[in-house]
KEKE-3310 file (N, C-alpha, C; in steps of 0.2 Angstrom, whole numbers, plus 5000, padded with zeros to 4 digits):
npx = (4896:4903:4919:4935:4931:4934:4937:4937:4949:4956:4959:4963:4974:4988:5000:5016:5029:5037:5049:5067:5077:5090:5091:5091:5088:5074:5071:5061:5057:5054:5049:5043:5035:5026:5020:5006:5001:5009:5013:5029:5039:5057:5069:5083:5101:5115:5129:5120:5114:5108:5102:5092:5074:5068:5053:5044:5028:5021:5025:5018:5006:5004:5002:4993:4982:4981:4976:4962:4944:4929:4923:4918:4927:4938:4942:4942:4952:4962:4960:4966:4978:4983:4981:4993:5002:5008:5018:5033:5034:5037:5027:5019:5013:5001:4994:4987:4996:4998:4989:4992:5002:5013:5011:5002:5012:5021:5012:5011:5023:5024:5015:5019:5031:5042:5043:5050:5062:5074:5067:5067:5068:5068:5069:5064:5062:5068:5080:5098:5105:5117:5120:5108:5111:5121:5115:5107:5115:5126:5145:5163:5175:5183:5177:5168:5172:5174:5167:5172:5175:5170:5154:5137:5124:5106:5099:5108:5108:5096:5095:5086:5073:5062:5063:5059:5055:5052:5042:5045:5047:5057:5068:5084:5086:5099:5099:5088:5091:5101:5094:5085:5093:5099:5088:5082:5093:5097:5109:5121:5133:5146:5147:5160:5164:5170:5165:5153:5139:5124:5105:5093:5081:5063:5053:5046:5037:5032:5022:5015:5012:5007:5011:5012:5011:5024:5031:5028:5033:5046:5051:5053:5058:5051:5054:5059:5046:5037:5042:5041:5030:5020:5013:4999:4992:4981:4976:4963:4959:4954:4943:4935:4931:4922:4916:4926:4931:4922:4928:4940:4942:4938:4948:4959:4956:4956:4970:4976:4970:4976:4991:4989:4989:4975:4957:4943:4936:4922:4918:4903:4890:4887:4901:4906:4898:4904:4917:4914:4911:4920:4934:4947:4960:4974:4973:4972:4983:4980:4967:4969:4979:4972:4961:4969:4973:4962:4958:4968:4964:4952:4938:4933:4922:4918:4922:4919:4911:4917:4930:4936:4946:4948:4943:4938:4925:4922:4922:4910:4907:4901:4899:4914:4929:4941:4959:4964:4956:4952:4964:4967:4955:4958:4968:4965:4957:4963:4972:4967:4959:4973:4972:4981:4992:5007:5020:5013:5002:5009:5015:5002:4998:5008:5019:5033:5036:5041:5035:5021:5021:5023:5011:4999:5002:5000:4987:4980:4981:4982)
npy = (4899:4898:4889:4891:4897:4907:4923:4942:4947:4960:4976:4976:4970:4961:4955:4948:4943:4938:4951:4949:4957:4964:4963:4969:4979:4973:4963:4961:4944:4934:4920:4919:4929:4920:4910:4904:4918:4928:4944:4948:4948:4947:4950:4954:4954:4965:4962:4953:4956:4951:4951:4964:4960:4954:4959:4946:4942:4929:4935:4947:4944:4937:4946:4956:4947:4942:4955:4960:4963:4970:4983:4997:5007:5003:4996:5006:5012:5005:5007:5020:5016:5010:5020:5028:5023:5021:5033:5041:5049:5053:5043:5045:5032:5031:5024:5016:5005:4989:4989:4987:4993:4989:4980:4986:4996:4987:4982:4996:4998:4986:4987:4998:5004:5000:4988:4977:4979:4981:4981:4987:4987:4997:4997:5010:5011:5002:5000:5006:5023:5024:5013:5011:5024:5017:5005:5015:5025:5018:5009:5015:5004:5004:5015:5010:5001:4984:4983:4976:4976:4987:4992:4992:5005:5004:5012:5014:5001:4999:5004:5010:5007:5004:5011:5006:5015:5013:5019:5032:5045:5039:5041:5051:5071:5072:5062:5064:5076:5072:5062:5069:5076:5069:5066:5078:5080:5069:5063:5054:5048:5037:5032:5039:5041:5048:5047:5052:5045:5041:5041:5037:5031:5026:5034:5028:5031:5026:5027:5027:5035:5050:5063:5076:5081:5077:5086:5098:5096:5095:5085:5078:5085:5101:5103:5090:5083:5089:5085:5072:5071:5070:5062:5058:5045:5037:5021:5017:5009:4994:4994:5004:4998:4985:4976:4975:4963:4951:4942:4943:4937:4922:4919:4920:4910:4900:4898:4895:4885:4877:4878:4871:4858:4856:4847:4853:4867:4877:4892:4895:4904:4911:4915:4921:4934:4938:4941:4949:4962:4965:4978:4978:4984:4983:4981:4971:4960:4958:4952:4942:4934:4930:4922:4911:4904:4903:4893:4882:4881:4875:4862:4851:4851:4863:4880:4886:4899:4899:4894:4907:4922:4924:4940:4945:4938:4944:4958:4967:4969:4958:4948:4946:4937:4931:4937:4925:4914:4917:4912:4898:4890:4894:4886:4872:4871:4868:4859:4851:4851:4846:4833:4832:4834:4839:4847:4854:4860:4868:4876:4880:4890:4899:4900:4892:4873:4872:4881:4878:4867:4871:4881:4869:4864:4873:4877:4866:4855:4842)
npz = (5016:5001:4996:4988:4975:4958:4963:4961:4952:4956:4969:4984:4993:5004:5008:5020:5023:5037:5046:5050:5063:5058:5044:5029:5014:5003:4991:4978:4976:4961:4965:4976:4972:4968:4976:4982:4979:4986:4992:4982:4990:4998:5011:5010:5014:5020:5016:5005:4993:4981:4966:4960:4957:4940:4931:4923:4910:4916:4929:4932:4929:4939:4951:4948:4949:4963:4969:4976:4979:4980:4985:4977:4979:4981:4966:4960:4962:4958:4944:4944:4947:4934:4928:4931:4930:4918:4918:4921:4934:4953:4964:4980:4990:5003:5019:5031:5041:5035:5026:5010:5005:4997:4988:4981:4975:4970:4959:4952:4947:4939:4928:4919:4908:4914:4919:4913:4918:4934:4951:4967:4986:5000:5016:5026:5040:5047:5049:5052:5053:5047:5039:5031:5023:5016:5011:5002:4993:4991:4995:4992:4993:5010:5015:5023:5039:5039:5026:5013:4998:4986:4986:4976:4979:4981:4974:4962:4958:4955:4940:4927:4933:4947:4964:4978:4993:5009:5021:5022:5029:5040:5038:5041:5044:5038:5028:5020:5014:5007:5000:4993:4981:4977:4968:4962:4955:4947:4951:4960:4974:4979:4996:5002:4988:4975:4961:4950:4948:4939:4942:4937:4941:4943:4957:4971:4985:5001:5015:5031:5040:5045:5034:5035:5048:5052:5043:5051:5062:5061:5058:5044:5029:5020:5006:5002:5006:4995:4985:4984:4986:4972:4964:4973:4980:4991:5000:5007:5025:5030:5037:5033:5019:5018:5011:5005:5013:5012:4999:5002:5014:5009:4999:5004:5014:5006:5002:5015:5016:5006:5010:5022:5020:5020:5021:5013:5018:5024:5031:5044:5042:5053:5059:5048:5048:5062:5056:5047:5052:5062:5065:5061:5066:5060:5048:5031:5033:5047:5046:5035:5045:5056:5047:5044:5058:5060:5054:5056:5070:5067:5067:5053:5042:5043:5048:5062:5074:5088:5082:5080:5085:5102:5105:5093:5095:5104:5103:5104:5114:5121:5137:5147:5150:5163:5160:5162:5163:5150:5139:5146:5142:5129:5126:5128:5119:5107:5111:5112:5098:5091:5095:5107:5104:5110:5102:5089:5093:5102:5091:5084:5095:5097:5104:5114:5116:5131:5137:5134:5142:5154:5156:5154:5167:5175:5173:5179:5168:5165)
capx = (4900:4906:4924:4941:4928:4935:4938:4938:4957:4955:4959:4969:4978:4995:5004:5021:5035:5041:5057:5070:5083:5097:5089:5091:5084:5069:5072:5056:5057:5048:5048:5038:5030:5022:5019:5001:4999:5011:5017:5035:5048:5062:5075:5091:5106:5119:5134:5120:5111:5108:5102:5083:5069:5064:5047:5042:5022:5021:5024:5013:4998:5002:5002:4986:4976:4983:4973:4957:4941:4922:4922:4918:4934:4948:4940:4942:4959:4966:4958:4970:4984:4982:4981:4997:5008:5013:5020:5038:5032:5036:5021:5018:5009:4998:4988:4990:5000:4993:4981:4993:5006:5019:5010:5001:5021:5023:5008:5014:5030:5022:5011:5024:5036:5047:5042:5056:5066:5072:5062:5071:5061:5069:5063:5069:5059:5070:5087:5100:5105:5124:5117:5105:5114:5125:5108:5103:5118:5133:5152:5169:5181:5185:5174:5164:5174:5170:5168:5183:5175:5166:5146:5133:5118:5100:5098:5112:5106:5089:5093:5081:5067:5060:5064:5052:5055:5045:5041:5051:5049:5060:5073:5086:5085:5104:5099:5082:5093:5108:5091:5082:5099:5100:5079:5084:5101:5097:5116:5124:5138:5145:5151:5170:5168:5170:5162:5146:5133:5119:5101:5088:5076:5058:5054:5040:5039:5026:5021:5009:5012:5004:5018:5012:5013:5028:5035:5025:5036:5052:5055:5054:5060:5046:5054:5058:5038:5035:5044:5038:5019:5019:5007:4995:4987:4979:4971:4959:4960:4951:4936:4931:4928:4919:4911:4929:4932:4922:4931:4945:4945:4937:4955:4965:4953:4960:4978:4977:4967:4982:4996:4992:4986:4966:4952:4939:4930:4918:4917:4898:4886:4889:4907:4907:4895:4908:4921:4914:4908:4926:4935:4954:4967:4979:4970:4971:4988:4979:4963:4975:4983:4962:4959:4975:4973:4954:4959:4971:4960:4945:4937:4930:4920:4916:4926:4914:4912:4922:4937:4939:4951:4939:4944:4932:4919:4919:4921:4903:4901:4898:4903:4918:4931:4948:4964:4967:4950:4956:4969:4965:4950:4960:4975:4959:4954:4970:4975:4957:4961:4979:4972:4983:5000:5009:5022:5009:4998:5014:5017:4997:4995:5012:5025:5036:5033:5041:5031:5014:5020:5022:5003:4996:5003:4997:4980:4979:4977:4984)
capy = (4903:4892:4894:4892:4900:4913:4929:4946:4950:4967:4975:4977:4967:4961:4949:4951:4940:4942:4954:4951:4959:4965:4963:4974:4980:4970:4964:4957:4939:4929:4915:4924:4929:4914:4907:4907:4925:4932:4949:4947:4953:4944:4953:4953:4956:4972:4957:4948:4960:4950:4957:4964:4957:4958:4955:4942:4941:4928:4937:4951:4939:4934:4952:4957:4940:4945:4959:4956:4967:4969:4986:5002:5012:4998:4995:5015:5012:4999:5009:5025:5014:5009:5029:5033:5016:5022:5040:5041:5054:5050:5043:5043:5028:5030:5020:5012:4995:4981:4990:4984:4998:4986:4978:4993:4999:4982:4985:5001:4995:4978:4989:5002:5002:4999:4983:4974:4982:4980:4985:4988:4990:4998:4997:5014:5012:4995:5001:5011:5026:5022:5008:5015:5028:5014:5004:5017:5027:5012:5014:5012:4999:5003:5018:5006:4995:4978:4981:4976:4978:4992:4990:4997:5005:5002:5019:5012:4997:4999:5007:5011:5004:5006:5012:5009:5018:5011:5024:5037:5048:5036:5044:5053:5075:5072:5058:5066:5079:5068:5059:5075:5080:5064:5065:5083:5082:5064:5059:5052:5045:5032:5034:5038:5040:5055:5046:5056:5041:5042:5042:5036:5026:5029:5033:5027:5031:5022:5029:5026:5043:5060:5068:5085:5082:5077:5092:5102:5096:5097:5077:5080:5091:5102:5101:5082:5082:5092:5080:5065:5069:5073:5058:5055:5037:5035:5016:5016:5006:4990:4994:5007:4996:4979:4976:4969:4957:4944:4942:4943:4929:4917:4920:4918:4904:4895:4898:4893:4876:4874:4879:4868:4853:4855:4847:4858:4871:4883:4897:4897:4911:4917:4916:4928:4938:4941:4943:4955:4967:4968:4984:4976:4987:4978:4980:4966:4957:4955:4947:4934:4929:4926:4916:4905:4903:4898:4883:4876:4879:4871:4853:4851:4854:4871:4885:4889:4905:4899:4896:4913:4924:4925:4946:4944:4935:4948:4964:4969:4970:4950:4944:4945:4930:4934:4933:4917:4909:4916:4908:4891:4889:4892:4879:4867:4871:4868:4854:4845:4851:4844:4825:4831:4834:4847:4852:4855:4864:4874:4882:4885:4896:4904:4898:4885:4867:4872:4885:4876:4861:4875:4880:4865:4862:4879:4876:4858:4851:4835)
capz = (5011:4996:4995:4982:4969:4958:4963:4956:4951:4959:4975:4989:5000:5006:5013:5020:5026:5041:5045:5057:5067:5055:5037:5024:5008:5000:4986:4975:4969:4956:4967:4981:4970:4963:4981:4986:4979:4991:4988:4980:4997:5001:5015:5010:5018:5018:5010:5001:4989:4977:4960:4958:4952:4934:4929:4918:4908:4922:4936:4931:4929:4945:4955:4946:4952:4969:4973:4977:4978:4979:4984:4971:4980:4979:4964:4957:4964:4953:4939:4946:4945:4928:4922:4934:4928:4911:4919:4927:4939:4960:4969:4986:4992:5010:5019:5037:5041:5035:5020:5004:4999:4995:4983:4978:4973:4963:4953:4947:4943:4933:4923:4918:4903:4918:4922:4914:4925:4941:4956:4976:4991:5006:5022:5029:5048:5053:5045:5057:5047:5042:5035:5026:5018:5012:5005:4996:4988:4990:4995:4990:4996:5013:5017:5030:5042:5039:5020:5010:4995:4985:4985:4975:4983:4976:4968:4957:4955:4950:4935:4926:4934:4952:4969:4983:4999:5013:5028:5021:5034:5046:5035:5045:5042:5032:5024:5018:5009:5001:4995:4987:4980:4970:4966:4960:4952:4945:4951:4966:4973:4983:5002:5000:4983:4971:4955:4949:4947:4936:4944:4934:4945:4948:4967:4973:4992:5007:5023:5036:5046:5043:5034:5034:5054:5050:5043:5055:5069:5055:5057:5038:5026:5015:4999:5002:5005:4988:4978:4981:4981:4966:4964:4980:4981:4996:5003:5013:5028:5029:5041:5026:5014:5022:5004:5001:5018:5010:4994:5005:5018:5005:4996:5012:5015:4999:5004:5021:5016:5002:5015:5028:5018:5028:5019:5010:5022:5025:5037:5046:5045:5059:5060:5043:5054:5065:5053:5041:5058:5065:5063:5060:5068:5057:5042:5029:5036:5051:5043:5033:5052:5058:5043:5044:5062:5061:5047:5059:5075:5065:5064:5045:5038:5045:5054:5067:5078:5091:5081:5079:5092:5107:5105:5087:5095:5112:5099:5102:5123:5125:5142:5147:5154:5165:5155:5163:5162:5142:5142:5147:5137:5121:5128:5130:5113:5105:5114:5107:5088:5090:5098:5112:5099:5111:5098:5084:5100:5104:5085:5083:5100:5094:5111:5114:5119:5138:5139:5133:5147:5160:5157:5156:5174:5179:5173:5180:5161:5165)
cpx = (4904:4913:4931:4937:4932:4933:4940:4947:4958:4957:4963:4970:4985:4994:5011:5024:5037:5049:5060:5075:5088:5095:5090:5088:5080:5070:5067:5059:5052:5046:5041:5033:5022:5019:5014:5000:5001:5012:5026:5038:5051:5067:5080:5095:5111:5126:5129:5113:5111:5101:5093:5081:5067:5058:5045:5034:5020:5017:5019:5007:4996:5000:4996:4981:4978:4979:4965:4950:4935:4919:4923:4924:4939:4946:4943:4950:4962:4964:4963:4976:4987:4984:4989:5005:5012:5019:5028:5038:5032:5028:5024:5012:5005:4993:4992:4994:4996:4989:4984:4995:5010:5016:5007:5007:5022:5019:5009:5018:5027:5017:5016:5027:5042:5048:5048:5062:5067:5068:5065:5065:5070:5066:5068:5066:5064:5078:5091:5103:5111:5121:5113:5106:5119:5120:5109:5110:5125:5137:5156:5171:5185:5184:5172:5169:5171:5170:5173:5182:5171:5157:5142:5129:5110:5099:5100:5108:5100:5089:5090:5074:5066:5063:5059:5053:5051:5046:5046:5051:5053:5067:5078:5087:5094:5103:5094:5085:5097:5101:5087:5085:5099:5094:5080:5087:5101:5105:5116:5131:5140:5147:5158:5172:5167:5166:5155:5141:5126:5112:5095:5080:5071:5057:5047:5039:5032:5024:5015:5007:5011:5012:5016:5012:5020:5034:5032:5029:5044:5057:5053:5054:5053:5048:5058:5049:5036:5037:5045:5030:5018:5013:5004:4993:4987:4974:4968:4959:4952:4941:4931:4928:4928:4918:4918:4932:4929:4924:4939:4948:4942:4944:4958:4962:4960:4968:4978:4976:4974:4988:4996:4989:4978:4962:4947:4934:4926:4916:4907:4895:4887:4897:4909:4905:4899:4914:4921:4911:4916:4929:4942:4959:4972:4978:4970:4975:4986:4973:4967:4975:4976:4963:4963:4975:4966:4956:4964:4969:4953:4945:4933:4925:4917:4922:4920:4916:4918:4929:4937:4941:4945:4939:4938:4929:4916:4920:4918:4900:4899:4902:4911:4921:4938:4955:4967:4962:4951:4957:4969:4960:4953:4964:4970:4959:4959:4972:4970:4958:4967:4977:4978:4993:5003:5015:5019:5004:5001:5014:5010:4998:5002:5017:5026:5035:5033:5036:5023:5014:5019:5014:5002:4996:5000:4988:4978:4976:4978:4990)
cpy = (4897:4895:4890:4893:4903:4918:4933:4949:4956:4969:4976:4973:4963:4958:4950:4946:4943:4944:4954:4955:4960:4962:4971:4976:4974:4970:4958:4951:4937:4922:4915:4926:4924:4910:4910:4913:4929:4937:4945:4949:4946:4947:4950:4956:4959:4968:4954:4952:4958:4954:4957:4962:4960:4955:4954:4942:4938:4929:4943:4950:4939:4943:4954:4951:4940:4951:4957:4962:4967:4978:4993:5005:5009:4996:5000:5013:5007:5004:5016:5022:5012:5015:5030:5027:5018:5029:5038:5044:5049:5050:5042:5040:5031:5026:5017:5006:4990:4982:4986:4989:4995:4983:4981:4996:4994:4981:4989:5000:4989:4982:4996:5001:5001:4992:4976:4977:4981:4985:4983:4988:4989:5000:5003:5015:5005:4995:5007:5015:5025:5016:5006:5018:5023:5009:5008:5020:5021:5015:5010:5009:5004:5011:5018:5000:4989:4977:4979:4979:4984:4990:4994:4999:5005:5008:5016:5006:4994:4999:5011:5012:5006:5008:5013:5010:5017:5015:5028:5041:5046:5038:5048:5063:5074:5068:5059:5071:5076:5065:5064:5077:5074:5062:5071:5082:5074:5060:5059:5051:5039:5036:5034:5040:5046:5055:5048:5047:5041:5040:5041:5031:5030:5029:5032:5026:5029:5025:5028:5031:5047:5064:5074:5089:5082:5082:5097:5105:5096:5090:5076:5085:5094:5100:5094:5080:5083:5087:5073:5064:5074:5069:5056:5049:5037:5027:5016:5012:5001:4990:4998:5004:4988:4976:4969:4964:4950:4941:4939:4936:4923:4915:4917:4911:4898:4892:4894:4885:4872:4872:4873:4861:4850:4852:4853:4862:4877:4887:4897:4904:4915:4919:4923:4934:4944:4945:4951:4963:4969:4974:4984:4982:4989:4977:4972:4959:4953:4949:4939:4931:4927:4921:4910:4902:4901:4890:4880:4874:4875:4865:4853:4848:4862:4874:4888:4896:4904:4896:4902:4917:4926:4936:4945:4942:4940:4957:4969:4971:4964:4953:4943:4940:4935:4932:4928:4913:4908:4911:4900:4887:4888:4887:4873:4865:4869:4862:4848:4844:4845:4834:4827:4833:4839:4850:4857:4860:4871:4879:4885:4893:4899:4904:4892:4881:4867:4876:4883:4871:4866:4877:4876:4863:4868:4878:4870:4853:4846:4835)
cpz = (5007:4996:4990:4975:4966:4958:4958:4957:4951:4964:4977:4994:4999:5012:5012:5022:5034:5042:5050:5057:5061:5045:5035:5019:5006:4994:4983:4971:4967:4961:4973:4978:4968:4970:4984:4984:4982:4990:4990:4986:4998:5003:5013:5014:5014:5010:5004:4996:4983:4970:4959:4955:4944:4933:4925:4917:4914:4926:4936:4932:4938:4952:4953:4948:4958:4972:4971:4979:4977:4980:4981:4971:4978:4970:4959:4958:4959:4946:4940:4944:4939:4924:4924:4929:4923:4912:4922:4934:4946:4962:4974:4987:4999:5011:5026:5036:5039:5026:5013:4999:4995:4988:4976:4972:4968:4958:4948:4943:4936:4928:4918:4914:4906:4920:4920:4915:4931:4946:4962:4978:4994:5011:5028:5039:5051:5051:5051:5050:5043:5039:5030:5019:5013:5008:5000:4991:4988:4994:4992:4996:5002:5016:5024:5033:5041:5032:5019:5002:4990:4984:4983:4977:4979:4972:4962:4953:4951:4943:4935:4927:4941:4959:4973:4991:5005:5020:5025:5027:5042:5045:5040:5041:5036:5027:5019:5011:5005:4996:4990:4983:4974:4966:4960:4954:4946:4943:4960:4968:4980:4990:5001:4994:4979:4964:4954:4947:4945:4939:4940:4936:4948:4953:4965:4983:4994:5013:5025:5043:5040:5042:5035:5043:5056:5049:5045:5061:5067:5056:5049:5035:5021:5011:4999:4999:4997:4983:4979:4983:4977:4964:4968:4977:4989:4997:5009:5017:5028:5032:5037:5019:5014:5015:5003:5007:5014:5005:4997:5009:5016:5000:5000:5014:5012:5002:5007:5019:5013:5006:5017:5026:5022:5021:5016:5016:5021:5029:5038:5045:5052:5060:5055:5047:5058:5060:5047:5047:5060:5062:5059:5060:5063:5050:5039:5031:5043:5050:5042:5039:5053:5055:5044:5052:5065:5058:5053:5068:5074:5063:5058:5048:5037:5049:5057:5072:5083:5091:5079:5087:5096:5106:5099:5090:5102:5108:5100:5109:5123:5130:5143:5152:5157:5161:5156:5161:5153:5139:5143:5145:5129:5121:5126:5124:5105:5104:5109:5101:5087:5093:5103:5109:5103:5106:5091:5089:5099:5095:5085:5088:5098:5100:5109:5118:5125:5138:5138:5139:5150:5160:5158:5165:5179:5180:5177:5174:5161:5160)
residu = (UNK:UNK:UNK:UNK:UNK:UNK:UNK:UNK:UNK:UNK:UNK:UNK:UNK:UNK:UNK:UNK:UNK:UNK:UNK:UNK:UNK:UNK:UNK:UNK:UNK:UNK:UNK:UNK:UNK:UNK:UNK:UNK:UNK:UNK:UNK:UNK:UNK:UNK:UNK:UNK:UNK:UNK:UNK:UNK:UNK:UNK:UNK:UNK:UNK:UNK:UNK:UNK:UNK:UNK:UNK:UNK:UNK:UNK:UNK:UNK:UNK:UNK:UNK:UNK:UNK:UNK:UNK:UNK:UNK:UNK:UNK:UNK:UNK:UNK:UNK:UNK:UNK:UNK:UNK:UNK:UNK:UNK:UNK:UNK:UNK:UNK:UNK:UNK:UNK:UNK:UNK:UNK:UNK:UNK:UNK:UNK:UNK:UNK:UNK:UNK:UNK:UNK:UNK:UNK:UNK:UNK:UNK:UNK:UNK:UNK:UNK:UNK:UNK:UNK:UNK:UNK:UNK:UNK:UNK:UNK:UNK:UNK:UNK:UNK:UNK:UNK:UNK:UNK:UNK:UNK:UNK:UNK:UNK:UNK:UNK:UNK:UNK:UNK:UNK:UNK:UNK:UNK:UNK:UNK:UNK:UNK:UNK:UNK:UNK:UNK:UNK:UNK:UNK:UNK:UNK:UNK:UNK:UNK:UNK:UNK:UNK:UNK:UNK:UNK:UNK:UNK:UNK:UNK:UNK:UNK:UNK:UNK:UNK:UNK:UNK:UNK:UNK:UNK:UNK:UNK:UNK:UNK:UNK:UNK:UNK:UNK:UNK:UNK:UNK:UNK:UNK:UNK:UNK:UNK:UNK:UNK:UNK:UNK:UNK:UNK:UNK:UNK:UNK:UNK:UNK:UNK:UNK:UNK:UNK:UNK:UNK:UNK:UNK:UNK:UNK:UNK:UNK:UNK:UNK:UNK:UNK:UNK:UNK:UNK:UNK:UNK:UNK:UNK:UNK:UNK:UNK:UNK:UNK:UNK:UNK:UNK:UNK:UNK:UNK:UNK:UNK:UNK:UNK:UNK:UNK:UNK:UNK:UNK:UNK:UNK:UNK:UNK:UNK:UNK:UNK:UNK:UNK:UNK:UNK:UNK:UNK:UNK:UNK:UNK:UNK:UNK:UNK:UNK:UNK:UNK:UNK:UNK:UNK:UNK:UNK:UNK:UNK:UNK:UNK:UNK:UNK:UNK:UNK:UNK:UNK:UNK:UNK:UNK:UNK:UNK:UNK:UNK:UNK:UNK:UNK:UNK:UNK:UNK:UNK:UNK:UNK:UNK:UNK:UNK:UNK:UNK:UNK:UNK:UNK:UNK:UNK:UNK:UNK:UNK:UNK:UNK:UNK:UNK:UNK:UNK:UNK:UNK:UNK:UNK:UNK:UNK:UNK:UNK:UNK:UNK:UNK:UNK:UNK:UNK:UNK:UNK:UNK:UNK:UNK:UNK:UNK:UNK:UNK:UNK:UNK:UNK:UNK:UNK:UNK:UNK:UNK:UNK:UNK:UNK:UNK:UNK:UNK:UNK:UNK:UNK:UNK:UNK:UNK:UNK:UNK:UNK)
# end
């Protein structure tokens, strides 16, 4: 497999940042963007909301050379978001974790006459709900303990331009309605405050749960539902469309080699083999992590079979080992790549250095 060729600038996939503990709204930069292809997210925090992204020619270029694509469906799909782009009308994005709504969402937004506009993301499944409610609609000065001063909430500050709702349905059922009421009524206001706020920001909502289970079991509201699938987009998860895995981890390939300053590689036949046969759980997000964690378990000029997670290589009913035999097989294998580096060891396998010593001594690795 010959690889940093070009690719077709098509497609679906996503890549994400990871999100800790006590983040708040996402707010797309250009910087992120530009790095490696990444999707635009950068977790802000509740004090430090600083001001959405607008997109430049650019960063458009860049968002569109970013999806990636071989097969006919994600294919069709890019051509769907192209018809929907010019329209203001709500979509709802679906598609499991990992598929590539988020960037899906910034697509829309960069083809749009909204695109030099700002565009939010809020991540409503990792937000508690007072905090939320002050994301999305703001407060005045002294509303919330701890504020001092008045804040706006992203509704507000989008404008014009985008709103993207990630997991709506983690929403809470009063917050479901304050937000159909300003989707509706196209005003808001802050927490504490009395001042009408004008509401002119496209929604574009995300999920990864069966809403119509959802509002069966009445952890969403119907006419919530109603008014934001107005537009369906649905991505197929990755096991549905194999055609575009190899497109895929020849891309992430590229990345990964750039990332980690590696020599020029190329995955084996058989390691594709493997790879193009998996089902991924994890969709696309989780491919990316394979790939990135082959290049730094491979010796050039090949990533061979057995750097890939021994779970991909036992997939299919091979033979199976005990989670410890696992286990100390991968330490072995690690250890070897790294000439014995155990801090460089300890970040690949994903624990800290005590904890790599303490193995080694378990295992009797010397």
């Amino acid at each position: 497999m010959e690889v940093c060729k070009t690719v077709p600038a098509v497609g679906i996939h996503e890549h994400e940042q990871q999100k800790g503990n006590g983040q708040a709204s996402e707010q797309f930069t250009r910087e992120n963007a530009l790095q490696q292809g990444r999707t635009p997210a950068n977790a802000q925090g509740l004090a430090n909301t600083s001001s959405p992204l607008y997109v430049c020619g650019g960063m458009r270029d860049a968002v569109l050379a970013s999806w990636i694509a071989e097969e006919p469906s994600s294919k069709q799909l890019v051509s769907d978001v192209q018809r929907i782009a010019p329209t203001s009308a709500t979509v709802l994005i679906r598609g499991e974790s990992g598929t590539g709504k988020k960037l899906l969402a910034l697509l829309l937004h960069s083809l749009s006459s909204r695109a030099t506009r700002p565009i939010v993301h809020i991540d409503c499944a990792n937000l508690g709900q007072t905090f939320l409610e002050t994301e999305l609609f703001g407060c005045e000065a002294g509303a919330i303990p701890g504020l001092a001063g008045p804040k706006p909430g992203q509704l507000e500050l989008a404008g014009t331009g985008t709103v993207v709702l990630n997991e709506v349905a983690a929403l809470s059922l009063p917050l479901q309605a304050k937000l159909l009421r300003a989707i509706e009524d196209q005003h808001t206001e802050r927490i504490g405050g009395t001042r009408s706020i004008e509401v002119k920001a496209t929604i574009i909502a995300l999920t990864s749960v069966d809403l119509e289970q959802a509002v069966a079991r009445h952890a969403l509201r119907k006419d919530l539902y109603y008014r934001l699938n107005v537009v369906p987009v649905a991505i197929r998860p990755l096991r549905e469309r194999r055609r575009d895995i190899g497109v895929l981890v020849e891309h992430f390939l590229c990345q990964a080699l750039d990332v980690h300053k590696q020599p020029r590689m190329k995955f084996t036949d058989e390691a594709m083999s493997v790879l193009m046969a998996y089902d991924y759980a994890g969709n696309v997000r989780e491919l990316r992590q394979i790939v990135e964690r082959a290049v730094l378990s491979a010796t050039p000029p090949e990533v061979q079979l057995d750097d890939l997670p021994w779970h991909l290589r036992h997939a299919n009913g091979a033979p199976q080992m005990s989670l410890e035999e696992l286990e100390r097989h991968h330490i072995v294998r690690v250890l070897e790549h790294t000439r014995g580096k155990k801090t460089q060891a300890a970040r690949i396998l994903g624990i800290s250095r005590k904890t790599l010593l303490e193995k080694r001594k378990r295992y009797n690795l010397g």
